[in-house]
C-alpha positions as semicolon CSV with decimal commas, in nm:
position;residue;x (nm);y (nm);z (nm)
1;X;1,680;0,181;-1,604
2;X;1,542;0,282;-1,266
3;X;1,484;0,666;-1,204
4;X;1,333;0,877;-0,967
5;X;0,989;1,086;-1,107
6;X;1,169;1,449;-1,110
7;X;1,029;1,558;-1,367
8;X;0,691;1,712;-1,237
9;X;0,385;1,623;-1,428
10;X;0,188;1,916;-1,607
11;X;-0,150;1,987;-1,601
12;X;-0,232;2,161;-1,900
13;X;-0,462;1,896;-2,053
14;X;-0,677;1,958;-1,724
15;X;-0,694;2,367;-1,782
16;X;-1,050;2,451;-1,904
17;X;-1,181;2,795;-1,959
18;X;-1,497;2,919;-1,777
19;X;-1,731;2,829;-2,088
20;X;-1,618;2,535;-2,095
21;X;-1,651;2,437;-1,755
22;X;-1,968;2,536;-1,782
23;X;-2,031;2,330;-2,085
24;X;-1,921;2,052;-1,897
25;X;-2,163;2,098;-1,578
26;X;-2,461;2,126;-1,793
27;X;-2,404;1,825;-1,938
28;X;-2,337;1,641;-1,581
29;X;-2,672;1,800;-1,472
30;X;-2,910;1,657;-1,794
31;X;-2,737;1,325;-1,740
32;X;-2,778;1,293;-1,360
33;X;-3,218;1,421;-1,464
34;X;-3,172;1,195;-1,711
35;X;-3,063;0,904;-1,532
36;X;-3,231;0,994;-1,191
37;X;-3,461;0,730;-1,264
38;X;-3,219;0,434;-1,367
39;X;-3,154;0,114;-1,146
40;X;-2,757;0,222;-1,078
41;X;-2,823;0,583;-0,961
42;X;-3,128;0,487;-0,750
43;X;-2,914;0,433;-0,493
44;X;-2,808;0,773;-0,474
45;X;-2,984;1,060;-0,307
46;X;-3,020;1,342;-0,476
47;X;-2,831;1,560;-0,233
48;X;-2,553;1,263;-0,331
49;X;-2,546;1,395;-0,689
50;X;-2,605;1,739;-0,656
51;X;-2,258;1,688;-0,456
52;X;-2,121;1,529;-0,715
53;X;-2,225;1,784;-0,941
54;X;-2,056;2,072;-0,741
55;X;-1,767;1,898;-0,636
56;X;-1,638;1,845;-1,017
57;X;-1,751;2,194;-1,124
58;X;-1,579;2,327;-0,815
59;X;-1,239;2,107;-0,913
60;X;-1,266;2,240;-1,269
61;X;-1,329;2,628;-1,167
62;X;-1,026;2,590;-0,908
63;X;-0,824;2,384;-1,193
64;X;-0,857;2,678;-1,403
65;X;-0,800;3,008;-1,191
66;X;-0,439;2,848;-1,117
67;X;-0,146;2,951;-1,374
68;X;0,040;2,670;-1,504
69;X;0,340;2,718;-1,342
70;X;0,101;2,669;-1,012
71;X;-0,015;2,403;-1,143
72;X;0,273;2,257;-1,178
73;X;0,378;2,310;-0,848
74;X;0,051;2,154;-0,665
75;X;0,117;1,842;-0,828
76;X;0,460;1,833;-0,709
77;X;0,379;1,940;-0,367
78;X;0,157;1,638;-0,347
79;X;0,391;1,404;-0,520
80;X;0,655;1,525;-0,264
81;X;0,426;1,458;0,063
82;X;0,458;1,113;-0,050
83;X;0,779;0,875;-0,064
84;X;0,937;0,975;-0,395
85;X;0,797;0,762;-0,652
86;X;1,055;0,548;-0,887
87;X;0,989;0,415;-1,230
88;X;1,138;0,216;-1,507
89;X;1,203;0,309;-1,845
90;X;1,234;0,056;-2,147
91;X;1,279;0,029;-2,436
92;X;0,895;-0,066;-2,595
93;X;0,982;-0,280;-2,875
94;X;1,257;-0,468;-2,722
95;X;1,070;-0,806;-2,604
96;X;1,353;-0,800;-2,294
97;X;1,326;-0,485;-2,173
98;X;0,917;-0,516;-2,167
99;X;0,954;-0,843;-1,998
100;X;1,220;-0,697;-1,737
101;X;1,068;-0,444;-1,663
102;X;0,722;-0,580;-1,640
103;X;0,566;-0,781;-1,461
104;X;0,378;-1,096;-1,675
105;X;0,266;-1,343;-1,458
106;X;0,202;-1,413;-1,098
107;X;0,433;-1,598;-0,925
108;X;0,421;-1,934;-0,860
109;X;0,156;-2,161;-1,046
110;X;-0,087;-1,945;-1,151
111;X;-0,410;-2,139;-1,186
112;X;-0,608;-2,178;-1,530
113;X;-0,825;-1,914;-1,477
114;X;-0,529;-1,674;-1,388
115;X;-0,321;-1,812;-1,674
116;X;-0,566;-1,712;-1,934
117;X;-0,508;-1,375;-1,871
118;X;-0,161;-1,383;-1,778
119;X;0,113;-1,209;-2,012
120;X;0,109;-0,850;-2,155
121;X;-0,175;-0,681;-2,334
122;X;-0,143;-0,378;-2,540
123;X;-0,456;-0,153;-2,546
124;X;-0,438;-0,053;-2,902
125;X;-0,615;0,237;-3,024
126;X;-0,626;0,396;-2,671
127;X;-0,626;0,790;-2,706
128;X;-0,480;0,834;-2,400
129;X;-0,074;0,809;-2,279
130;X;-0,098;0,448;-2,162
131;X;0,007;0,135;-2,394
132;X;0,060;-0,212;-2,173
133;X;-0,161;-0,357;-1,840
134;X;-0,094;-0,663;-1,713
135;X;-0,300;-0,874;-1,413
136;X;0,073;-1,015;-1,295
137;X;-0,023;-0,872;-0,970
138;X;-0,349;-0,958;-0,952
139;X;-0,498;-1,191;-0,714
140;X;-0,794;-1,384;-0,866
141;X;-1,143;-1,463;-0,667
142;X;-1,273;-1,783;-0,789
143;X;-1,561;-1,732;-0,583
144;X;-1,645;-1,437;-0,763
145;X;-1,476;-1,481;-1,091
146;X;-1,326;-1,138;-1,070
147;X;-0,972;-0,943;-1,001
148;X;-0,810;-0,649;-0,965
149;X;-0,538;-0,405;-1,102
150;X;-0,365;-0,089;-0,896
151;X;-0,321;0,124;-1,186
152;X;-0,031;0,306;-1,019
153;X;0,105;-0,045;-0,893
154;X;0,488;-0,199;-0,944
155;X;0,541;-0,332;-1,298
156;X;0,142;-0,362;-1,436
157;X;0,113;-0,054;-1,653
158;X;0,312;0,127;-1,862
159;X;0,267;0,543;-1,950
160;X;0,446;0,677;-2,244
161;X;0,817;0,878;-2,099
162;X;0,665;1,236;-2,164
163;X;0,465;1,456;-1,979
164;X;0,213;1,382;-2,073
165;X;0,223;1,072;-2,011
166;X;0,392;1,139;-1,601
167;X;0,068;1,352;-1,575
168;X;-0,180;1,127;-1,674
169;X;0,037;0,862;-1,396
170;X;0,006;1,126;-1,137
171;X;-0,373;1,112;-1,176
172;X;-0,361;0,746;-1,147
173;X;-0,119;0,757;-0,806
174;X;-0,262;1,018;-0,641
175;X;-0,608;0,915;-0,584
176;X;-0,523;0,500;-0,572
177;X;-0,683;0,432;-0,913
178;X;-0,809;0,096;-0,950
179;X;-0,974;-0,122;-1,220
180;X;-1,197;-0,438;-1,121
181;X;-1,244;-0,678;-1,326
182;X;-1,565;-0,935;-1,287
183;X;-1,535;-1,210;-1,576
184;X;-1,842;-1,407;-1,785
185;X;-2,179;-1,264;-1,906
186;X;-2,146;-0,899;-2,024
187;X;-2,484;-0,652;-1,957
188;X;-2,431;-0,572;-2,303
189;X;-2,411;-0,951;-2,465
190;X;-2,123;-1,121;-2,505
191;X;-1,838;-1,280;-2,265
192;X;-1,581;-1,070;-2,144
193;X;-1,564;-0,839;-1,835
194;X;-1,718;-0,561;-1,714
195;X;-1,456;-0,310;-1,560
196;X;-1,562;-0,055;-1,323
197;X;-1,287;0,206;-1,215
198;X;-1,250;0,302;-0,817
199;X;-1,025;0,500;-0,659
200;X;-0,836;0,376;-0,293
201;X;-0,590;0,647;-0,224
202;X;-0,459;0,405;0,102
203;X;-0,420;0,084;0,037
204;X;-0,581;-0,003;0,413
205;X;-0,942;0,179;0,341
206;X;-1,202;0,050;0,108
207;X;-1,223;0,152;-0,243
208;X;-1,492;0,401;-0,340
209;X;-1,619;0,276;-0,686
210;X;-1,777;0,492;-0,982
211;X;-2,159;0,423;-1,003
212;X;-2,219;0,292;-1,377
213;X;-2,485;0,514;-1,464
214;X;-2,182;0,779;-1,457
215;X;-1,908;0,592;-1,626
216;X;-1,842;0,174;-1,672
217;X;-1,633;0,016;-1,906
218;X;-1,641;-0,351;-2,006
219;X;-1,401;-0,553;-2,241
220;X;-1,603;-0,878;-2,520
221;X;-1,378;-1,141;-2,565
222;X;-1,314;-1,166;-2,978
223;X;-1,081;-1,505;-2,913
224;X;-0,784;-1,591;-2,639
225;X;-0,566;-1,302;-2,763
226;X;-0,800;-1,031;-2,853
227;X;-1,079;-0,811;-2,664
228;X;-1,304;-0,509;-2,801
229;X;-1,292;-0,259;-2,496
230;X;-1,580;-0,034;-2,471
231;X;-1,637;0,275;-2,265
232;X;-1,969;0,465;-2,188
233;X;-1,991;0,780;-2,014
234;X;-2,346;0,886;-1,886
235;X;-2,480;0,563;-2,063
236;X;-2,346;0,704;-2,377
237;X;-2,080;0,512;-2,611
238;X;-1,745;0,688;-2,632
239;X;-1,433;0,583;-2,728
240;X;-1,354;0,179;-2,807
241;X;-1,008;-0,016;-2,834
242;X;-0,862;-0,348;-2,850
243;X;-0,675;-0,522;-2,631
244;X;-0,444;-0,742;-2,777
245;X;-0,200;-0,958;-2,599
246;X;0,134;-0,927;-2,701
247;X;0,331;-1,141;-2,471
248;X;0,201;-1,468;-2,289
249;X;0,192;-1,572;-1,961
250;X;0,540;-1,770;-2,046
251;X;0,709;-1,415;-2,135
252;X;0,731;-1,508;-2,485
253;X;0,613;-1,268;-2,777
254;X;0,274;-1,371;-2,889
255;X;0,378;-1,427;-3,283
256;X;0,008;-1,327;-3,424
257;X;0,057;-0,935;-3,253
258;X;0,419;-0,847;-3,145
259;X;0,516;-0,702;-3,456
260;X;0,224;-0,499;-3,473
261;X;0,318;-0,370;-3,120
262;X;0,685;-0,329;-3,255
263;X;0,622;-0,138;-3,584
264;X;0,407;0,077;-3,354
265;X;0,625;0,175;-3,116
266;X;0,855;0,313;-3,357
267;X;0,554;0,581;-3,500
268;X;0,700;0,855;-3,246
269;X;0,963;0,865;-2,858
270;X;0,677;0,891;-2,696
271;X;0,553;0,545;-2,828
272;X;0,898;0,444;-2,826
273;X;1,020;0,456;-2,505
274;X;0,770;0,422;-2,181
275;X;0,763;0,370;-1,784
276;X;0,591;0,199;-1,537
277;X;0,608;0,215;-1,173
278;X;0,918;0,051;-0,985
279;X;0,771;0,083;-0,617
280;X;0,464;0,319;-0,453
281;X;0,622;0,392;-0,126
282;X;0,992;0,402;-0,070
């Protein structure tokens, strides 16, 4: 079912009180002393990170002088500078309505490289509002053994249909969030691929990319269907989560993990029902 995103997306999850904003700066300032030194952040000056320093205290002070209902509003003036956006709802545990409404495959003959990560992978365990990504949009280097995936983009990733889950897609859209994706030898051991997040707010200007030393995320391959994802913030472990994939790059339910996904989607609505993008601009 195709709708347009009315509903504006809150931003209460963002609100942080003035202690813990400050909380939050002192720990960006050990880390960037701490990892001054390091091969990643040697490349930045330290007038760089000092900026970087003051620009997200200065977003989280501003965040948080701003009543919700302002908030609110700021988000949907943005949103509203844009084309509106439209989205898809489906039903999560109905194979059908996943594989109409997303996007599995490329199109055409996908080569083997492409095909092995083809199909629809469910990042399970993932605290946030997102459930399903999918590379069906993704063109693959060979040279470099790496791709790409628009976050915000037509048909790859699905949000849960809350707020929640609109807000944390609004933080996607808005700034162009991307994940790259560079396949084989992981820094860490293991085969996989190391992720790095970057953010191209017009699709005709090059992506700025997160340095590593501040936050990188890679994903070890367990077997064909399965990877461990890891995250580390300030070279620090946080959260981990598997990707599974739950249908292949034929649109057919992988047998092994689709009834996992199905029994799970029926643990709350939010799990239950979901959206992705229909079309950035329009």
């Amino acid at each position: 079912m195709t709708e347009v995103l009315k509903d504006e997306p809150s931003l209460a999850s963002l609100s942080m009180t003035e202690a813990q904003s400050n909380r939050m700066a002192s720990k960006f300032k050990a880390a960037l002393k701490r990892y001054a030194v390091s091969t990643d952040a040697a490349v930045w000056s330290t007038e760089t990170k000092e900026g970087i320093v003051s620009a997200f205290c200065a977003t989280l002070a501003w965040l948080s002088s701003f009543d919700m209902p302002t908030k609110t509003g700021l988000v949907a003036a943005v949103l509203a500078m844009n084309a509106k956006v439209k989205y898809d709802t489906f039903a999560a545990g109905d194979a059908a309505e996943v594989t109409g409404s997303m996007i599995y495959r490329k199109a055409g003959k996908p080569g083997p490289a492409a095909m092995s990560i083809a199909g629809l992978w469910w990042m399970e365990g993932n605290p946030a509002d997102d459930e399903i990504a999918s590379f069906g949009s993704s063109e693959w280097d060979a040279e470099t053994n790496s791709t790409a995936i628009e976050v915000y983009g037509w048909g790859v990733w699905s949000f849960h249909d809350s707020r929640a889950g609109k807000a944390l897609f609004a933080m996607a859209y808005l700034p162009g969030l991307v994940y790259k994706f560079l396949f084989g030898q992981l820094k860490k051991g293991g085969v996989g691929t190391e992720i790095t997040p970057c953010f191209d707010p017009e699709p005709v200007l090059n992506a700025v990319c997160v340095p590593a030393w501040l936050c990188r995320f890679d994903a070890e391959a367990i077997n064909a269907t399965t990877y461990l994802r890891r995250s580390w913030i300030f070279n620090e472990r946080v959260d981990d989560y598997t990707l599974r994939q739950i249908i292949d790059g034929d649109g057919v339910p992988v047998a092994e993990y689709w009834p996992w996904w199905s029994d799970y989607t029926q643990q709350s609505e939010d799990t239950a029902t979901q959206f992705v993008a229909k079309q950035r601009f329009g």
